[in-house]
C-alpha positions in Angstrom: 21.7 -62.9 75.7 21.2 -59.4 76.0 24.6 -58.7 74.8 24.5 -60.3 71.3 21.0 -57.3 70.3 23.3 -54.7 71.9 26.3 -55.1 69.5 24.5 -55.1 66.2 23.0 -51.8 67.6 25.8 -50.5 67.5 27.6 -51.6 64.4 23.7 -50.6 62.8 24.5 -47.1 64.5 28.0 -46.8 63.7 27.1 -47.4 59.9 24.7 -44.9 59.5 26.8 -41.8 60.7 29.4 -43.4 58.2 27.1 -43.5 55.2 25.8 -39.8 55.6 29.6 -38.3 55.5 30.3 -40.4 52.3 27.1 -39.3 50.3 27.7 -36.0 51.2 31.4 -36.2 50.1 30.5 -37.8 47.0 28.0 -34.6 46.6 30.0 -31.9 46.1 33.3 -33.3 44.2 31.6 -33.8 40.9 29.8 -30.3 41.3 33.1 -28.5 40.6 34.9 -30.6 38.7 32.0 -31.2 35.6 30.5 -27.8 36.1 33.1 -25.5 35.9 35.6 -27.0 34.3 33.8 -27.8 30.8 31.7 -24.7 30.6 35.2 -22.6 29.6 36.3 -24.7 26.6 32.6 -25.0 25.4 32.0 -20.7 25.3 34.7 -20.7 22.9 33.6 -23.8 20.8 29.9 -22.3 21.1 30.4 -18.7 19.8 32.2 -19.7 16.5 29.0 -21.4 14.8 26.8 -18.1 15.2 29.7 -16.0 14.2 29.9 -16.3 10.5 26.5 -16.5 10.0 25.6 -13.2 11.1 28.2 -11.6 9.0 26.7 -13.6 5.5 23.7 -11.7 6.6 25.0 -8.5 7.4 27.3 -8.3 4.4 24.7 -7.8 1.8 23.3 -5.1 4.2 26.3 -3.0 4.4 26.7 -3.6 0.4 23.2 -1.9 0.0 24.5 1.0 2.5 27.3 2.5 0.5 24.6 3.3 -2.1 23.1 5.8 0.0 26.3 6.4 2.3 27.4 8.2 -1.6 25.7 11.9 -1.3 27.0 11.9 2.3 30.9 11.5 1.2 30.4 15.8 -0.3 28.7 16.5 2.9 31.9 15.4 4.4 34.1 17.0 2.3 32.3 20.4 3.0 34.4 21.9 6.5 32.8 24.4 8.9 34.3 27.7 8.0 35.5 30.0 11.1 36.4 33.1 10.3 38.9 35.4 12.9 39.4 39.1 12.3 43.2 39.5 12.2 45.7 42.5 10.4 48.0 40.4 8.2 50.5 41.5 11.6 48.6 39.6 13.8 47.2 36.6 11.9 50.0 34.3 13.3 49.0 35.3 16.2 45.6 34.7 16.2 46.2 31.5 14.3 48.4 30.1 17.3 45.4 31.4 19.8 43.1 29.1 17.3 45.8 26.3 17.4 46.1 26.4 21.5 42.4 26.6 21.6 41.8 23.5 20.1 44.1 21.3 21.6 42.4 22.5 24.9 39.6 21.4 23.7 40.7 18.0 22.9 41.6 17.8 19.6 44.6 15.3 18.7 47.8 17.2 17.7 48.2 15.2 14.4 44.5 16.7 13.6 45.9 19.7 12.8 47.3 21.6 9.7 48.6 25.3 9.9 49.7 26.8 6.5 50.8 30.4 6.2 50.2 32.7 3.1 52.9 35.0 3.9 55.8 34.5 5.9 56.5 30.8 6.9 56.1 29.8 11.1 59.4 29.9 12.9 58.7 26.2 13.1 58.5 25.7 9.6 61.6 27.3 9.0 63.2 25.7 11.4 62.1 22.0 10.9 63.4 22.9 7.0 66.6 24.2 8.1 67.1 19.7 8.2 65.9 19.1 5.0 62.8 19.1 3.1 63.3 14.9 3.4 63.2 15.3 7.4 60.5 18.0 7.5 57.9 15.9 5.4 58.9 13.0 7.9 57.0 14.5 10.3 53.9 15.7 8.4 54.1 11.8 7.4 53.9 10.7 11.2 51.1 12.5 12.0 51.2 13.0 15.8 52.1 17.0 15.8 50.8 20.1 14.9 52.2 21.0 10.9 52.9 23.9 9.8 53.7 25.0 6.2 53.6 28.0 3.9 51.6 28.8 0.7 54.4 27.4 -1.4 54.5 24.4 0.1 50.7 23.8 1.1 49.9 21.9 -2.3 52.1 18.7 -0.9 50.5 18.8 2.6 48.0 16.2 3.4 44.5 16.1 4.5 43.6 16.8 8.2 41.0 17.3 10.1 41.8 20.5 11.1 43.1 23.4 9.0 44.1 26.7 9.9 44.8 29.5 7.7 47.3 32.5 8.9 46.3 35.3 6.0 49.6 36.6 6.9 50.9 38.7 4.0 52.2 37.2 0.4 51.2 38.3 -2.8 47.2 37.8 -3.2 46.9 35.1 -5.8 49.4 33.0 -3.6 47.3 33.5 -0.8 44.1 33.0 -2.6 45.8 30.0 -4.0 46.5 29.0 -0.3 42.9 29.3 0.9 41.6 27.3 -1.7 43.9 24.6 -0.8 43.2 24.7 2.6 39.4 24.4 2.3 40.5 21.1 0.4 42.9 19.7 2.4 40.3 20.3 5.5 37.7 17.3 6.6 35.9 19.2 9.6 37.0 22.4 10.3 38.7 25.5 8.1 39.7 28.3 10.6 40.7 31.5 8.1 42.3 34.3 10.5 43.0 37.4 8.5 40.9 40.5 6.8 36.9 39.2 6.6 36.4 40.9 3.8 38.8 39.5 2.0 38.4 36.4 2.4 35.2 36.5 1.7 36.2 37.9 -1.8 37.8 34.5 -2.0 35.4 32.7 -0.7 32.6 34.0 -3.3 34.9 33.0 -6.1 34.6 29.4 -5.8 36.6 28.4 -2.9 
């Protein structure tokens, strides 16, 4: 008699340590697998609804901004003017100083233009020594310092940076050199040579 209570204890007790494991088993497997798993193909899905229509809203926005963004395109085209006392001897010289400075302090290579008005730079002369093909590959490319001479400074492109070695030549080629400098520059015209000078050319229209 008192065996037959005794054995469904047991099988009662044996059950319920059972049952625990199992739920919590069966807790944590779908956690991961649901959870995770879905949420990465949904962020893509999700963020291509709201994308386009921010841009149908911003788009007439940025039309209405070029129409002031206009007067600011002459401030832009207006460069800081440097000035560095130099003899026409030592205006290479102080235009390489200006060129060194610059890259020290940051400034990209390919931001910079150098144009002589008298002699050319030994670079210059060298680099065309190639060809004038070869030499305006590599004011094409961009990534280097430039250097070129009044006579050729028309064809030069704009850059950030020009500098101007008043280095000699007759005065109207120089004058003729400044003024396409100050053109050709977006940020920054450095002018080493006589001050006076070139403020002469400056104050007649430059």
């Amino acid at each position: 008699m008192p065996l037959i209570p005794e054995e469904p204890q047991i099988h009662e007790s044996a059950q319920g340590p059972r049952a625990t494991p199992a739920s919590g088993r069966t807790a944590p497997t779908p956690r991961p697998v649901p959870g995770p798993r879905p949420a990465a193909p949904s962020r893509p899905g999700r963020p291509g609804p709201p994308r386009p229509a921010p841009p149908v809203q911003r788009a007439p926005r940025d039309a209405a901004k070029p129409g002031p963004s206009g007067p600011a395109a002459p401030a832009a085209a207006t460069p800081q003017l440097q000035l560095i006392p130099a003899s026409a001897q030592g205006a290479l010289d102080a235009a390489e100083e200006a060129v060194d400075l610059l890259l020290e302090s940051g400034r990209a290579p390919g931001d910079v233009l150098v144009i002589t008005t008298g002699d050319p730079h030994p670079w210059a002369t060298h680099e065309l020594s190639f060809g004038e093909a070869a030499y305006w590959a590599q004011h094409d490319a961009g990534d280097d310092v430039f250097y070129t001479d009044a006579r050729l400074a028309e064809r030069a492109g704009a850059r950030p940076v020009v500098v101007v070695a008043v280095n000699g030549g007759p005065e109207p080629a120089a004058a003729s050199a400044l003024s396409v400098a100050h053109a050709r520059a977006g940020a920054l015209l450095i002018v080493c040579g006589d001050p006076q000078w070139i403020n002469s050319v400056l104050g007649a229209g430059v």
